[in-house]
C-alpha positions as CSV (number, residue, x, y, z in Angstrom):
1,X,-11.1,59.9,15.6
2,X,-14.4,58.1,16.1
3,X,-15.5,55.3,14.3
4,X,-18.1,57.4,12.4
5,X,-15.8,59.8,11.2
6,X,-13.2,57.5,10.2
7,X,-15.9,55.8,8.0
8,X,-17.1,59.3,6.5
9,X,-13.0,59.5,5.6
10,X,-13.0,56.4,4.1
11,X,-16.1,56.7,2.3
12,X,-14.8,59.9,1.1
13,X,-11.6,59.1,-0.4
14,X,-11.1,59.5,-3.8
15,X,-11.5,56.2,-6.2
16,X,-8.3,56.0,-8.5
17,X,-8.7,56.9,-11.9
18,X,-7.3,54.3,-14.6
19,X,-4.7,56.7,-15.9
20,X,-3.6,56.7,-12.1
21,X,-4.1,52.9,-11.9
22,X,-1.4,52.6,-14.4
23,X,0.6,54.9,-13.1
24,X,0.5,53.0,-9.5
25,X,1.5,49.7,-11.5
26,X,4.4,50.8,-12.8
27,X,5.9,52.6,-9.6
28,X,4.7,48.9,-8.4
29,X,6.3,47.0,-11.4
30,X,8.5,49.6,-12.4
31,X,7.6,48.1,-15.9
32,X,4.1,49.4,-18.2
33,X,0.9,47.2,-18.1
34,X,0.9,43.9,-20.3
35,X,-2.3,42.4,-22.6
36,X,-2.5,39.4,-24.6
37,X,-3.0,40.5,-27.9
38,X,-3.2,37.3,-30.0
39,X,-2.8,33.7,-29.5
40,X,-1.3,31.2,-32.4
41,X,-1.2,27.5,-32.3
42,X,1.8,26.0,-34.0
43,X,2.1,22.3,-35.1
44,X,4.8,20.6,-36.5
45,X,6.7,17.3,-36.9
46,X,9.7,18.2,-36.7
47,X,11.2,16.5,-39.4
48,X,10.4,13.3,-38.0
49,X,7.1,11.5,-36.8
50,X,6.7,13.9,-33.9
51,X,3.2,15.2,-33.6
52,X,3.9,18.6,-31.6
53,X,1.7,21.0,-31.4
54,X,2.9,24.9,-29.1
55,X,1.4,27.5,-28.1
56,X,2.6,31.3,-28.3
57,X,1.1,34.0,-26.8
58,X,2.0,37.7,-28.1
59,X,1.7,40.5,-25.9
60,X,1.3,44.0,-26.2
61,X,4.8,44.7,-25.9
62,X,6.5,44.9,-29.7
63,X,8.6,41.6,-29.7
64,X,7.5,40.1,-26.4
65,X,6.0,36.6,-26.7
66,X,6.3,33.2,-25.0
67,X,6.0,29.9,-26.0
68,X,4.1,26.8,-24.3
69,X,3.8,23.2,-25.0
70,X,0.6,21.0,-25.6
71,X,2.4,18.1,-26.4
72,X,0.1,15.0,-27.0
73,X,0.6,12.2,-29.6
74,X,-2.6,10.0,-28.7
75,X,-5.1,13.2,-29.0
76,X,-3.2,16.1,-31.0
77,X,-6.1,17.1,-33.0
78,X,-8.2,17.3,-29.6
79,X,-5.4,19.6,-28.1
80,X,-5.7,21.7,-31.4
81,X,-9.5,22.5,-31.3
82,X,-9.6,22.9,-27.5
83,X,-6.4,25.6,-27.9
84,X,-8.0,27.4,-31.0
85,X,-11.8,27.3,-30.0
86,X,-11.7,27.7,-25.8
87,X,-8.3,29.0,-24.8
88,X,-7.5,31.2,-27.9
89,X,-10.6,33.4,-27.4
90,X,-10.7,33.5,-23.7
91,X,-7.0,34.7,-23.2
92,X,-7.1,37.6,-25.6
93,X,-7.3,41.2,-23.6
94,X,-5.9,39.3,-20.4
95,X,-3.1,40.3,-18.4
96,X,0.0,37.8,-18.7
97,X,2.2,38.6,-15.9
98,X,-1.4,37.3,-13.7
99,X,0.5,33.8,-14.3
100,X,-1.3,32.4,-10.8
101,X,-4.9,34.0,-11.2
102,X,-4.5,32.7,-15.2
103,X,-4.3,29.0,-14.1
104,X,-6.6,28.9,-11.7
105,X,-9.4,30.2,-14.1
106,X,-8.8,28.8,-16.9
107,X,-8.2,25.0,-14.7
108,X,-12.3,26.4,-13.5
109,X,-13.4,27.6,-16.6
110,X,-14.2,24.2,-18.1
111,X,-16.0,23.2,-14.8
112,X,-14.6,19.8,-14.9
113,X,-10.9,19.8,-14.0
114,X,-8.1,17.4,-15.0
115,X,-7.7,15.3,-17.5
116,X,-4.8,15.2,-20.6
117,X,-6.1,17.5,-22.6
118,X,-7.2,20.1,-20.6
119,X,-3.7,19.6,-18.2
120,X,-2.1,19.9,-21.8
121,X,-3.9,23.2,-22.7
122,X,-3.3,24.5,-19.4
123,X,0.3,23.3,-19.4
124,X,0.9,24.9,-22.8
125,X,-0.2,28.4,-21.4
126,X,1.3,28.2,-18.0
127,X,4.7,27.5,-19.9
128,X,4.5,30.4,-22.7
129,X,3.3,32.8,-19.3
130,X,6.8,31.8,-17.6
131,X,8.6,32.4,-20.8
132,X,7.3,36.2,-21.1
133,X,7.5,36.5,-17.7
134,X,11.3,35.5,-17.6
135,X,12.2,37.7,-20.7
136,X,10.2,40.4,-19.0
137,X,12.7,40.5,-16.2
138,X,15.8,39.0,-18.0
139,X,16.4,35.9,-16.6
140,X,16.1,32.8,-17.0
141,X,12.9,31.0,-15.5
142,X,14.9,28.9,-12.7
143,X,15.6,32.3,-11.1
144,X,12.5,33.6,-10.8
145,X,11.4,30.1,-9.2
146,X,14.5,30.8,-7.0
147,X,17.9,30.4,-8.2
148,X,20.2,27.2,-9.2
149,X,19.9,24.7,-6.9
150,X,22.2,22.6,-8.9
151,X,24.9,22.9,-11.3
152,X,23.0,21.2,-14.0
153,X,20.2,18.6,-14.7
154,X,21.5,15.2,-14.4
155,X,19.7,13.0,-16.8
156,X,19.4,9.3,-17.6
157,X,20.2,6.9,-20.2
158,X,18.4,4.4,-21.7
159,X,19.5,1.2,-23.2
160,X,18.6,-2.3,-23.6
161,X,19.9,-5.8,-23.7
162,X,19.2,-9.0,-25.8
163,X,20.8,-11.0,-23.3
164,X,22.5,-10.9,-20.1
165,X,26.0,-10.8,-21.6
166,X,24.8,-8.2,-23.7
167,X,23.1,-6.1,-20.7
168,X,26.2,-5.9,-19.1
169,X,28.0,-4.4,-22.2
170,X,25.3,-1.9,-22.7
171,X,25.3,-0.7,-19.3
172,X,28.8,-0.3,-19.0
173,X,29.5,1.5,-22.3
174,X,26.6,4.2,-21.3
175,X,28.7,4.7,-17.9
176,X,31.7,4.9,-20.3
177,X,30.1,8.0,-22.4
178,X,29.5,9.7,-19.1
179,X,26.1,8.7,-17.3
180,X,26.3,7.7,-13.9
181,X,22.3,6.8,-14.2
182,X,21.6,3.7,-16.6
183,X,17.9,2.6,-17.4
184,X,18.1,-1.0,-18.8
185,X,15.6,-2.7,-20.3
186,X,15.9,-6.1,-21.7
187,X,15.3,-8.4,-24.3
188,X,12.5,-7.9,-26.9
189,X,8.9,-6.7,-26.7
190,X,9.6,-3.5,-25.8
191,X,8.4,-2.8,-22.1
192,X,7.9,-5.9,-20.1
193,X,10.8,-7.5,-22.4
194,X,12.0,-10.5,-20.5
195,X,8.3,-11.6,-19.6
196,X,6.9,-12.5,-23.1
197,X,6.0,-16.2,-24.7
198,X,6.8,-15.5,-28.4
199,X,3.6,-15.6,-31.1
200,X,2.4,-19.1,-30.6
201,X,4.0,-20.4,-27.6
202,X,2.5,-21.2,-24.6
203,X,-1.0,-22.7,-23.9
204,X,-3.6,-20.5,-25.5
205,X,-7.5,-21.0,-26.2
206,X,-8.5,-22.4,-29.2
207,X,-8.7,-19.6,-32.3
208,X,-7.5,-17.2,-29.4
209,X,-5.0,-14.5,-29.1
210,X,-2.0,-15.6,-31.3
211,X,0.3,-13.2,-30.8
212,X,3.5,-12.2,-28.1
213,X,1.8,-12.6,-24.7
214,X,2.9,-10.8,-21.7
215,X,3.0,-13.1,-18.5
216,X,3.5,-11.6,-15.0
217,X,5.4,-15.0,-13.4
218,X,7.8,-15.0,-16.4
219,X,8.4,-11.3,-15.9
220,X,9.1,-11.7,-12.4
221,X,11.6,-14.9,-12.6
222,X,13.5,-13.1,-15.3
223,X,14.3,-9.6,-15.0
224,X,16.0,-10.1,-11.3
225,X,18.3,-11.9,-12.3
226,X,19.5,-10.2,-15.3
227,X,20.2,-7.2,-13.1
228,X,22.0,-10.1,-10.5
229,X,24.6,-10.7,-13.6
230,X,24.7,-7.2,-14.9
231,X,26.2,-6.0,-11.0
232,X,28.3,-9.0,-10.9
233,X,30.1,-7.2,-14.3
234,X,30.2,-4.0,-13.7
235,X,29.9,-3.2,-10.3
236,X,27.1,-0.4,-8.2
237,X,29.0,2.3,-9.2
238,X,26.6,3.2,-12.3
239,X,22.7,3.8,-10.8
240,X,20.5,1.4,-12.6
241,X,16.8,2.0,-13.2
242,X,13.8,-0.1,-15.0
243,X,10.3,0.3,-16.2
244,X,8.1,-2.2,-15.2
245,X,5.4,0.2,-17.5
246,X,2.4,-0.8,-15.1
247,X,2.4,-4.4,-15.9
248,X,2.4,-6.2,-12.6
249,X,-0.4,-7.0,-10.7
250,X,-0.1,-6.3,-6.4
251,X,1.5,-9.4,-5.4
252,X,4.0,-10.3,-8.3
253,X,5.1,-6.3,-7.7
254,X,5.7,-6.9,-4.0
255,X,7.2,-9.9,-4.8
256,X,9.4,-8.2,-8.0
257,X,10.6,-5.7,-5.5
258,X,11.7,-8.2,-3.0
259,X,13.5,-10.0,-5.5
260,X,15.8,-7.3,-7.3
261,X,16.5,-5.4,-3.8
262,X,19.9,-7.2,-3.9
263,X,20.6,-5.1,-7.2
264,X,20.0,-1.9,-5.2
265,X,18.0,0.0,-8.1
266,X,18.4,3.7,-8.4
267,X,13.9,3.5,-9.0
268,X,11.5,1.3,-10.2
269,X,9.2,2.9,-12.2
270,X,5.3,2.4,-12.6
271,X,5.8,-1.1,-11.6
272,X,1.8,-0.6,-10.5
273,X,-0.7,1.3,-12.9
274,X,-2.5,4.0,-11.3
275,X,-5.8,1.9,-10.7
276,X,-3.5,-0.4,-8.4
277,X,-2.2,2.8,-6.2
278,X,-3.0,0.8,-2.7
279,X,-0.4,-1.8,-3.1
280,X,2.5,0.7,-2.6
281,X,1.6,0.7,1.1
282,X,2.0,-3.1,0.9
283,X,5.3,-3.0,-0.9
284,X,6.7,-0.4,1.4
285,X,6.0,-3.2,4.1
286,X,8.4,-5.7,2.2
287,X,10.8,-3.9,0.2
288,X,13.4,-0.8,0.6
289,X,13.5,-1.2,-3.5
290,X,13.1,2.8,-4.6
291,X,9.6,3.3,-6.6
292,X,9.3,5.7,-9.2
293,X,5.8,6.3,-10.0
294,X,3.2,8.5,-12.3
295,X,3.9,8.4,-15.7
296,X,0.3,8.6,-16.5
297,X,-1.4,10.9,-13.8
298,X,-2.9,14.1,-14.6
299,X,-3.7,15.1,-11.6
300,X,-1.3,15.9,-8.8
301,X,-3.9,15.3,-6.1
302,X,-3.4,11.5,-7.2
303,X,0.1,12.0,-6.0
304,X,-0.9,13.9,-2.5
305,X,-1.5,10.4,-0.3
306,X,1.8,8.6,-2.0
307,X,3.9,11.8,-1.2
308,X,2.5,12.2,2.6
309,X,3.1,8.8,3.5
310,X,6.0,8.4,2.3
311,X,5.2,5.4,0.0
312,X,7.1,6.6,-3.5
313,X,10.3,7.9,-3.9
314,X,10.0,9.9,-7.2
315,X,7.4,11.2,-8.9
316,X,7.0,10.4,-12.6
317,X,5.0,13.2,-14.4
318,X,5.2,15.0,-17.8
319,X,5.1,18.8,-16.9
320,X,2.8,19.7,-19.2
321,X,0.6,16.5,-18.5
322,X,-0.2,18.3,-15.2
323,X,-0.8,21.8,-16.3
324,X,2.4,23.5,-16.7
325,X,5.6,24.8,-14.5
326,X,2.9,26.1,-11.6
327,X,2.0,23.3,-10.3
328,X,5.0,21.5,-11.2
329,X,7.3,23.8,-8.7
330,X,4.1,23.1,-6.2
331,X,4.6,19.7,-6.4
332,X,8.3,20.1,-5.5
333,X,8.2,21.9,-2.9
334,X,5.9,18.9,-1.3
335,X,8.1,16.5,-2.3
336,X,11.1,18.5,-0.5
337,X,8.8,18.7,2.4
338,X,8.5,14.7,2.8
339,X,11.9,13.5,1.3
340,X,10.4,12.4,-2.0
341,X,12.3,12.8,-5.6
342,X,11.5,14.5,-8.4
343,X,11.6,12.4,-12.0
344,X,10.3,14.2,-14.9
345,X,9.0,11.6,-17.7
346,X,10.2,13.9,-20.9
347,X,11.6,11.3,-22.7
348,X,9.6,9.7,-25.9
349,X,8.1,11.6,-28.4
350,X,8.3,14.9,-26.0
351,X,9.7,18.2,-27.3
352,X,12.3,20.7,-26.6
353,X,9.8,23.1,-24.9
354,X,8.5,20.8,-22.2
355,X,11.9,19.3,-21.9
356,X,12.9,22.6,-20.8
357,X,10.4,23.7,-19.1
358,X,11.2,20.5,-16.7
359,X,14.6,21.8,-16.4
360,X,13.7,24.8,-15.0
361,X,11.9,23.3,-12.1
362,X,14.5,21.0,-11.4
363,X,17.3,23.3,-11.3
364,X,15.7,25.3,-8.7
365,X,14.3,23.1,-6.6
366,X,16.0,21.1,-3.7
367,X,13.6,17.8,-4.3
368,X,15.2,17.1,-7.6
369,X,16.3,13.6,-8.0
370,X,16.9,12.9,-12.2
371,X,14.9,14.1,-15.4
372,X,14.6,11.2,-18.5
373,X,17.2,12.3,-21.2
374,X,15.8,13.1,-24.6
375,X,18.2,13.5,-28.2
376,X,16.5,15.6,-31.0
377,X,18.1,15.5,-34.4
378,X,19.5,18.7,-36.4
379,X,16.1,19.8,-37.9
380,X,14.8,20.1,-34.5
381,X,17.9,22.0,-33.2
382,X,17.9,24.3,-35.9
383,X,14.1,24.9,-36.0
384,X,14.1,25.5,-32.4
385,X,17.3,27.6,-31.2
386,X,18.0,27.3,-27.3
387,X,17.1,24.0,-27.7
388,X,18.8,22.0,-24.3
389,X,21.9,20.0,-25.1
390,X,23.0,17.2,-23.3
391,X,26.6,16.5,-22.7
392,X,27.9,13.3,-20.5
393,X,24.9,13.0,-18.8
394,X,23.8,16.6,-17.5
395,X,21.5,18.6,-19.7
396,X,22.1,22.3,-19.9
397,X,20.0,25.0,-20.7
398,X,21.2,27.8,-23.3
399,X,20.8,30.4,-20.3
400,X,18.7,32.9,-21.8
401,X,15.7,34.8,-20.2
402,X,12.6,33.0,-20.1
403,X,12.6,28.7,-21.1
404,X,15.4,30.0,-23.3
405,X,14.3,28.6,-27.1
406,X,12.1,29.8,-29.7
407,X,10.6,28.8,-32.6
408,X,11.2,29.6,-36.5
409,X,7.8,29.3,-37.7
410,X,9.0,29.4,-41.5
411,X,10.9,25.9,-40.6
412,X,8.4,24.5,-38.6
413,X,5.4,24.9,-41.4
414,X,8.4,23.0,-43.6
415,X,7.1,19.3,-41.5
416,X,3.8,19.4,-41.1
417,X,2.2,16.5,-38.9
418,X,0.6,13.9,-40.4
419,X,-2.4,11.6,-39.6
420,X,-1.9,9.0,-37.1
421,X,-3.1,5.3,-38.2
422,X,-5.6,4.2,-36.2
423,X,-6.1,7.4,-34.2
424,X,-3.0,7.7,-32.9
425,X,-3.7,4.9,-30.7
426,X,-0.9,3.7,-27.8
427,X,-0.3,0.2,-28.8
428,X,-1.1,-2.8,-25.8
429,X,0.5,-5.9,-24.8
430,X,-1.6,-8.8,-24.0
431,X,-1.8,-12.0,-22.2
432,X,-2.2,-15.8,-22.8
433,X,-5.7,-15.5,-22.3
434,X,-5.9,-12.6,-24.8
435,X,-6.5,-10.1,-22.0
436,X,-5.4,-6.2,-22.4
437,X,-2.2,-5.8,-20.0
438,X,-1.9,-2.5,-18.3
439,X,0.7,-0.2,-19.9
């Protein structure tokens, strides 16, 4: 045929009509066409302080939704609006099952990408997407993303000792309940415990900063050698962990490293804030101490250099922090590539919808390393059935298609979040001199 015939052909060819569209997709599908019908934003505290706010997204199939997690206890009310006011109305009419071409436009559709709260929108309707989609197709979501590539999620403890004889005891009666991986903190002052001059100690400036003071040097000269006593007790059969939460400057965190390699960490974690990301070249030069890092990025690219030069270990990320399941299995699958870890941060004030929705990426995928435990109490598991349980250190899903948990509405609407003081505000450490410490 020559070329101008075969373009008359073409040209010619008869354009689909939509009854014939439809009738293509479900030869394709072998299942009918889908179409968001309505959107509703859920908030609830779940009988405790927790500000959680999810997302469910009904389709046009009678009984078919999925539910998504915005979780955000600095800026819920910000979450709220941006859910009800930009997402809400844009999704309605769309195609769910479009999970890919959904992220992308609605990560463009604000023009300037990243940040918590739009990750946290995006996260919250990438997750509800995967639910329907898994229900869809009756599975869970781990095998649509490929299939168990682990028995279960192995997660990690946390305790904390007043002293070193009391470190010890804490550590070894968490290996005793069944956790192989221990994250010890220690004495009081809550993150960077062990590096604080009480209120009024130390040498301050006159009508200055009164209060507990963070101090890098003290930091550094204590917490090594608690973990020296604590292996001397109970051995390296238990995987110990600690978060430095971001409060070492370059040096004292090369020279931190250094010092506790002896201890043979499992990870530290953040022991650099993310303005400080250059130093991890430096400490790879010094130390073979494991670093665990990203707690607060909220955008992947951030992680893209530390990954491909193999200067972390594990990657510290909330799931829904960095827009849902779709990047999260991305991000994976480079960390698989270049030997690095997976370590999902959904510990805290997280919920039982992002917890899962962790779970499902780390079950499937080759790079994971360990996921932060989390413990809700009995209004939570009975307001939210399929809730994960966790039993001598592995967290198990309920097994169900989709995240596997849902949502009585009645129940939640029973705890209704309340105001934060001061904004919701996340709480700082400071220095001697007063100074704002990283957290």
């Amino acid at each position: 045929m020559r070329r101008r015939d075969l373009f008359k052909t073409v040209l010619a060819a008869p354009v689909l009509s939509a009854a014939a569209q439809d009738q293509v997709a479900k030869r394709t599908n072998g299942l009918p066409p889908l179409t968001i019908k309505d959107v509703k934003i859920i908030t609830t505290s779940g009988g405790r302080n927790y500000r959680w706010v999810f997302l469910k997204i009904i389709t046009s199939e009678p009984g078919l939704y999925g539910i998504g997690s915005a979780n955000d206890i600095y800026q819920t009310a910000a979450l709220i609006s941006a859910l009800e006011k930009n997402l809400k109305p844009w999704l309605i009419g769309k195609d769910p099952s479009k999970i890919e071409d959904l992220w992308h436009s609605a990560n463009y559709k604000t023009y300037w990408r990243g940040g918590p709260v739009n990750n946290k929108v995006l996260g919250a309707m990438d997750e509800a997407l995967w639910d329907i989609k898994g229900k869809r197709a009756g599975m869970p979501v781990y095998e649509l993303l490929g299939g168990k590539a682990h028995d279960a999620v192995a997660c990690y403890d946390h305790v904390s000792g007043r002293s070193h004889e009391n470190a010890a005891e804490v550590v070894a009666k968490s290996f005793e309940s069944g956790y192989r991986h221990i994250r010890l903190q220690y004495g009081e002052g809550g993150y960077g415990g062990g590096g604080f001059y009480p209120a009024g100690k130390g040498e301050r400036a006159e009508q200055g900063y009164q209060g507990p003071a963070f101090d890098e040097d003290l930091y550094v000269q204590t917490i090594p050698k608690v973990f020296e006593y604590v292996r001397s007790k109970v051995g390296f059969e238990p995987k110990l962990l600690h978060d430095v939460h971001s409060h070492l400057g370059g040096p004292n965190a090369m020279l931190f490293s250094k010092k506790i390699e002896d201890s043979m960490l499992y990870f530290v974690e953040d022991i650099l804030g993310p303005e400080n990301l250059g130093w991890y070249k430096e400490i790879r030069k010094v130390s073979a101490t494991p670093q665990a890092v990203g707690e607060v990025f909220s955008n992947t690219a951030e992680y893209y250099p530390l990954i491909a030069e193999r200067l972390i270990n594990f990657i510290r990320c909330r799931v829904t922090a960095i827009g849902g399941i779709t990047p999260a299995k991305k991000l994976a699958h480079l960390c698989e590539v270049f030997g690095v870890k997976t370590a999902f941060q959904e510990g805290g004030e997280n919920d039982p919808v992002n917890q899962l929705a962790a779970y499902h990426v780390d079950l499937s995928s080759t790079a994971f390393g360990i996921q932060e435990e989390n413990h809700f109490p009995p209004s939570v598991h009975e307001m939210m059935p399929g809730t994960a349980q966790i039993r001598r250190g592995y967290m198990y899903g309920s097994g169900k298609p989709g995240l596997g948990i849902d949502i009585d509405e009645a129940l939640a609407a029973k705890y209704p979040i309340t105001e934060p003081k001061n904004g919701g505000a996340y709480p700082t450490d400071r220095s001697l001199g007063g100074t704002v410490v990283t957290p």
